[in-house]
C-alpha positions as CSV (number, residue, x, y, z in Angstrom):
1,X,-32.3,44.6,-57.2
2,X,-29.3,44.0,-59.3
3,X,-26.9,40.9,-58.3
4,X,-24.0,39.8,-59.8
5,X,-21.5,36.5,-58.5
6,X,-18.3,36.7,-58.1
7,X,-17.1,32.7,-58.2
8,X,-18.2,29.8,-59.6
9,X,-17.6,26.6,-57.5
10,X,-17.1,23.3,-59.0
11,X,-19.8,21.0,-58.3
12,X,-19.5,18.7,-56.0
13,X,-16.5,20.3,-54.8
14,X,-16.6,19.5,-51.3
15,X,-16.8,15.8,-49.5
16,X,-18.1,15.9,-45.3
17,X,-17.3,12.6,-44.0
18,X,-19.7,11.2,-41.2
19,X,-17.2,12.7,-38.8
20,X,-18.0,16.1,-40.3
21,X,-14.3,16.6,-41.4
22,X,-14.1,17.7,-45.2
23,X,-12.5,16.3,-48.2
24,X,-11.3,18.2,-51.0
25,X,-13.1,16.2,-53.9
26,X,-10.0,15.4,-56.0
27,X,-10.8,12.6,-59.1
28,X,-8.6,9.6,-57.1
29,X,-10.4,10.2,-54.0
30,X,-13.5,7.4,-53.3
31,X,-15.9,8.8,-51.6
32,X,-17.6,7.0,-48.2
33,X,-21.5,5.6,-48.9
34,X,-22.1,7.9,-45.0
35,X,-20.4,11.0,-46.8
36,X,-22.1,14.2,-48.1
37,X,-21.0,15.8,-51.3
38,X,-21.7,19.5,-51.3
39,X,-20.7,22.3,-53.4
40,X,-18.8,25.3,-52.0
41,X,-20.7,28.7,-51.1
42,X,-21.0,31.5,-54.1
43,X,-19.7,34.9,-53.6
44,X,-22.6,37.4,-54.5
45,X,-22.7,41.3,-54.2
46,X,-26.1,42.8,-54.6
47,X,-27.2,47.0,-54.8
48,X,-30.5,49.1,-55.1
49,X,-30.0,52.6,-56.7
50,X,-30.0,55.5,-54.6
51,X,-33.0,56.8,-55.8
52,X,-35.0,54.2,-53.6
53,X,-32.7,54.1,-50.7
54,X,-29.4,52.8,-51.7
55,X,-27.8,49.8,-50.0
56,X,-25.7,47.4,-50.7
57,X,-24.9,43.5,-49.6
58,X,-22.7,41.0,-49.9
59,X,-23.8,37.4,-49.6
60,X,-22.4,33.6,-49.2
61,X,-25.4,31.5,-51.3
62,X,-24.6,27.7,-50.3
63,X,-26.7,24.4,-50.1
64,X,-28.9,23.6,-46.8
65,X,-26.6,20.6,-45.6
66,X,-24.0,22.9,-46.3
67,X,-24.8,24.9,-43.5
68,X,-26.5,22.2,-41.4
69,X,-23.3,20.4,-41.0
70,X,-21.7,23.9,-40.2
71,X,-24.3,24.2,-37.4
72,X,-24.3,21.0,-35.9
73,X,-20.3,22.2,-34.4
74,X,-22.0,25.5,-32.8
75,X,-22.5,23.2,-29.5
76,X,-20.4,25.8,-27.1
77,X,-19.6,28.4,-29.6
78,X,-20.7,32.1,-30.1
79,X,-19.3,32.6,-33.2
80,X,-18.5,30.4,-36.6
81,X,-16.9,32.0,-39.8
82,X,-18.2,30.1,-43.3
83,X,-15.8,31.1,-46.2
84,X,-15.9,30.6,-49.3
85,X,-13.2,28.2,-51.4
86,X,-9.8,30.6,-51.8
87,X,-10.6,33.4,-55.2
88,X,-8.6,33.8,-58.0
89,X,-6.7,36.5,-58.9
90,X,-9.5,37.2,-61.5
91,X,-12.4,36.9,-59.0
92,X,-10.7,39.4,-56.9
93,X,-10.5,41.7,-59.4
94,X,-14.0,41.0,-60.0
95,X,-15.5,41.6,-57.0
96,X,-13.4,45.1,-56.6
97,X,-15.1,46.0,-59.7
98,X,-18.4,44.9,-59.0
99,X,-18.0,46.4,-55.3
100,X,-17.0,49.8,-56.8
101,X,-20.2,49.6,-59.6
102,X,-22.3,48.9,-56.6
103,X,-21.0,51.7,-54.6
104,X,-21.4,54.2,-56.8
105,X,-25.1,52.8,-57.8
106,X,-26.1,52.8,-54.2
107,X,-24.8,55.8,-52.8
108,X,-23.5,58.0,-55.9
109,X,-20.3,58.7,-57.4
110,X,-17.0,60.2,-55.3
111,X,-16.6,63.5,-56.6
């Protein structure tokens, strides 16, 4: 099944202090010994060809703890939205292209 990402987060992009609120990782800030430092999720798009049942899905791919210390807010809440860091002008114009390649494998062309 074919995949292609759409961003590329820095590494390490993302501090969670013990308190679970986050940090952007800018070069000046320290960062607390009781502090994780994560990476931000990755935008993917993945298709199968119609010939074997076309589909197609878009995914957020992001560390463990990541989404650990997401969950451990979900005490009294039905639903939780987990984004990924803002895109570029150019990773939106990616994932538009990508999106419409996918389409078309999965389903077939518009005529």
């Amino acid at each position: 099944m074919p995949r292609e990402q759409i961003n590329f987060p820095k590494p390490d992009s993302l501090i969670i202090d013990r308190f679970g609120h986050e940090i952007e990782n800018e070069s000046d800030v320290d960062v607390p010994d009781s502090a994780a430092v994560l990476t931000d999720p990755e935008l993917h798009v993945s298709w199968s060809p119609e010939s074997i049942g076309g589909h197609v899905q878009v995914s957020l791919n992001m560390e463990a703890e990541f989404l650990k210390r997401n969950a451990a807010d979900l005490e009294g809440v039905s639903h939780r939205a987990l984004y990924t860091p803002s895109l570029s002008r150019k990773e939106i114009n990616k994932l538009i292209r990508v999106l419409r390649l996918a389409r078309d494998k999965a389903y077939g062309r518009d005529e």
